[in-house]
Structure formats: C-alpha cells, structure tokens
C-alpha positions as a Python dict, from the first residue, in 0.01 Angstrom:
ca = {
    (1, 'X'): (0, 0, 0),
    (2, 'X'): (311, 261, -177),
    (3, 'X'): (482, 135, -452),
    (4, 'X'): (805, -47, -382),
    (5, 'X'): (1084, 185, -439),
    (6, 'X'): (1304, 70, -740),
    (7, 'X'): (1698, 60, -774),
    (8, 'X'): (1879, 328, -974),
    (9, 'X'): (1936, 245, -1364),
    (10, 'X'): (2304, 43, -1377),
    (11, 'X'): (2288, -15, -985),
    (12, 'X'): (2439, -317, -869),
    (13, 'X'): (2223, -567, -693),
    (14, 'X'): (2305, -504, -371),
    (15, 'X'): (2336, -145, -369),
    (16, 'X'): (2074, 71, -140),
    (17, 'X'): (1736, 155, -290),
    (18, 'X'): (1637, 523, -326),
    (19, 'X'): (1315, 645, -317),
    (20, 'X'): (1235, 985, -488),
    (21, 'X'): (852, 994, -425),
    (22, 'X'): (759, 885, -852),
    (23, 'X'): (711, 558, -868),
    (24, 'X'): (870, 415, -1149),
    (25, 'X'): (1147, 681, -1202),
    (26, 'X'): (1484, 608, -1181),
    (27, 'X'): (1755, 781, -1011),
    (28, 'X'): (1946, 1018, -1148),
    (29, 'X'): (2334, 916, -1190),
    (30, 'X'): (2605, 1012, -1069),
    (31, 'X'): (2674, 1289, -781),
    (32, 'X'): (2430, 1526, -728),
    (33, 'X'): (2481, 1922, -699),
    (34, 'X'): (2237, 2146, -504),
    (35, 'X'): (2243, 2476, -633),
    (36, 'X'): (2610, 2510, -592),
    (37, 'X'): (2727, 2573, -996),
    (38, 'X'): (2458, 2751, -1075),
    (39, 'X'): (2492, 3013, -772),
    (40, 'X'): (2860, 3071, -857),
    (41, 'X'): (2769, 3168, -1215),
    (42, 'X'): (2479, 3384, -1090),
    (43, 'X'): (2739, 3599, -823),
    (44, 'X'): (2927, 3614, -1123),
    (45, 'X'): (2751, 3742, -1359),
    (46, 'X'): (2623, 3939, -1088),
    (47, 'X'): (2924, 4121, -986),
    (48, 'X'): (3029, 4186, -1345),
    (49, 'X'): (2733, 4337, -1408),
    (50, 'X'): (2718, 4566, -1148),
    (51, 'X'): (3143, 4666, -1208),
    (52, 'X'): (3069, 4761, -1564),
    (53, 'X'): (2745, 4946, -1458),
    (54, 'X'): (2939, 5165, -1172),
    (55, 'X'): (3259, 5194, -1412),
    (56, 'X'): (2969, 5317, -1673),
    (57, 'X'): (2849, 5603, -1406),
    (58, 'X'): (3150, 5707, -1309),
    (59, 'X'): (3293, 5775, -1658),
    (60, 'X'): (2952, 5949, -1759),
    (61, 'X'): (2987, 6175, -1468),
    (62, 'X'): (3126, 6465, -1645),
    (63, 'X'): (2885, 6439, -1952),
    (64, 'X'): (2595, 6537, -1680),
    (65, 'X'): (2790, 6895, -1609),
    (66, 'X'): (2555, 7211, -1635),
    (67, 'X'): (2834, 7468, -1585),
    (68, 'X'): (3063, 7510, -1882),
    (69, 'X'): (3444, 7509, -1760),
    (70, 'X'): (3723, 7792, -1810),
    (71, 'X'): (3820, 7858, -2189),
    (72, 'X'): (3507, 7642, -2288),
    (73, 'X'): (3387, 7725, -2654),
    (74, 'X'): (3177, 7449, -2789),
    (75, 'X'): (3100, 7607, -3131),
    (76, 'X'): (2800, 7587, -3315),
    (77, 'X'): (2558, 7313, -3332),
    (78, 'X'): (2530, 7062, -3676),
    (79, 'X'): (2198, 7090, -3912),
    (80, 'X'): (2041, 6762, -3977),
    (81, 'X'): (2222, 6746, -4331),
    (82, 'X'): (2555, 6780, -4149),
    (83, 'X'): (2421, 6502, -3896),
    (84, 'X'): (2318, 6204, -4191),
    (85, 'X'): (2591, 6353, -4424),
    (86, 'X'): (2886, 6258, -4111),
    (87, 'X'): (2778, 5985, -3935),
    (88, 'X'): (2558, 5774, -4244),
    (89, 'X'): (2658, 5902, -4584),
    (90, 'X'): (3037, 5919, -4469),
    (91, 'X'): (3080, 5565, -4366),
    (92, 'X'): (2894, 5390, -4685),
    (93, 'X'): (3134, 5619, -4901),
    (94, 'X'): (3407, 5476, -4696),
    (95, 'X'): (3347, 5110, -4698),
    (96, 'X'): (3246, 5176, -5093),
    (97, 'X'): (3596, 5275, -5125),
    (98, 'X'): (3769, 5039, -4953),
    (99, 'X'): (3538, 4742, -5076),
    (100, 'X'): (3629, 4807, -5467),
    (101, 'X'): (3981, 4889, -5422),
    (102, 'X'): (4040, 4533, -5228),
    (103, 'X'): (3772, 4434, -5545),
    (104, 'X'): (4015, 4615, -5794),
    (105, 'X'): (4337, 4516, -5665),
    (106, 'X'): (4255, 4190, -5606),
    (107, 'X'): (4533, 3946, -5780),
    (108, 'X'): (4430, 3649, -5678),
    (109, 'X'): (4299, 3332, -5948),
    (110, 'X'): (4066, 3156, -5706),
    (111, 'X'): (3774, 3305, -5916),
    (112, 'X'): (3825, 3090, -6168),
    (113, 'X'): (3642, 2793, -6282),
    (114, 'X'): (3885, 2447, -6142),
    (115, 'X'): (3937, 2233, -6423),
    (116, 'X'): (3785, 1903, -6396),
    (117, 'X'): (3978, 1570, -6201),
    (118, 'X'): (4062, 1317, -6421),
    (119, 'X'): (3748, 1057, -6418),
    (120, 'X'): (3506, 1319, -6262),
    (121, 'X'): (3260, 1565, -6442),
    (122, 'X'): (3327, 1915, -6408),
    (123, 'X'): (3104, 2108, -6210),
    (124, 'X'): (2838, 2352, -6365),
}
C-alpha cells in the first residue's frame, strides 16, 4: 500500500494534499515557476552575446585586408627591445612617476599615530 501523501509545511488543515512522488517531503511554498525566469535570462544573455560578437566582426573587418590602400606607408617594423621597452618598461616608469609624486605631494596628516581617548589605551 503507497504512503499517504502529506500536507505542505504551514498548510492549513483543510487545504488539498499534494503528492510529489517522495514520501515524506514537503511541498515547496509558494508559486511555482517552470522554466520561465531562467529562459528569459538565457535569451538574454544569449542575444548579447551574439550582438557584441557580430559588432566584434564587423569592426575587425578591415584589420583582415591583404591589399594595402592608396598613399599607404606603414613604416618599418619594431625590434623586440622597442616592443618590451613601449608597451612594459613605459608603463611601470609611468605609474612610478605618478605613484611618488601623489607619495611626495601628499599633505595630508592621516599618517599619523591618533592620540589616545581619554580612559582607553592607545593602540600599538
């Protein structure tokens, strides 16, 4: 003989009885979504994907050119000092720079040790 179904947790007495095929688990409460959040977020997420990845192709378009245009003169090529020395060296110099002059010019007294409240240690 099945298990009686029971009622859900904080039903009222005379409120229907589910069954949901574990005996001994209660209903879930409140109302019940199918699928219905979680699909909008998906088509969502979707779409946005696929929008940035078509804007990304079509801006890229020209980068995949084989013939050089009219009046085109690219220059020469960097070595692989010219490559670390622009795009690593460059920008630790830079924030160096900028990080002790804001360290330099800095006028402000919150460095220093707050005296002690009356009727409280000071702090180490």
């Amino acid at each position: 003989m099945p298990p009686e179904p029971r009622r859900a947790s904080g039903a009222l007495p005379d409120a229907p009885i589910a069954s949901y095929g574990h005996p001994g688990r209660a209903a879930p409460p409140g109302v019940r979504y199918f699928c219905t959040v979680d699909n909008k977020n998906a088509l969502r997420a979707g779409a946005l994907v696929a929008g940035t990845t078509l804007m990304m192709l079509l801006m890229t378009s020209p980068a995949l050119a084989l013939t050089r245009d009219d009046g085109d003169d690219p220059g020469h090529g960097l070595s692989v000092i010219d490559t670390l020395g622009l795009y690593v060296v460059a920008p630790i110099a830079l924030f160096a720079v900028i990080a002790g002059l804001v360290m330099v010019l800095d006028k402000s007294s919150d460095r220093a040790p707050k005296a002690a409240k009356p009727g409280k240690p000071a702090k180490a």
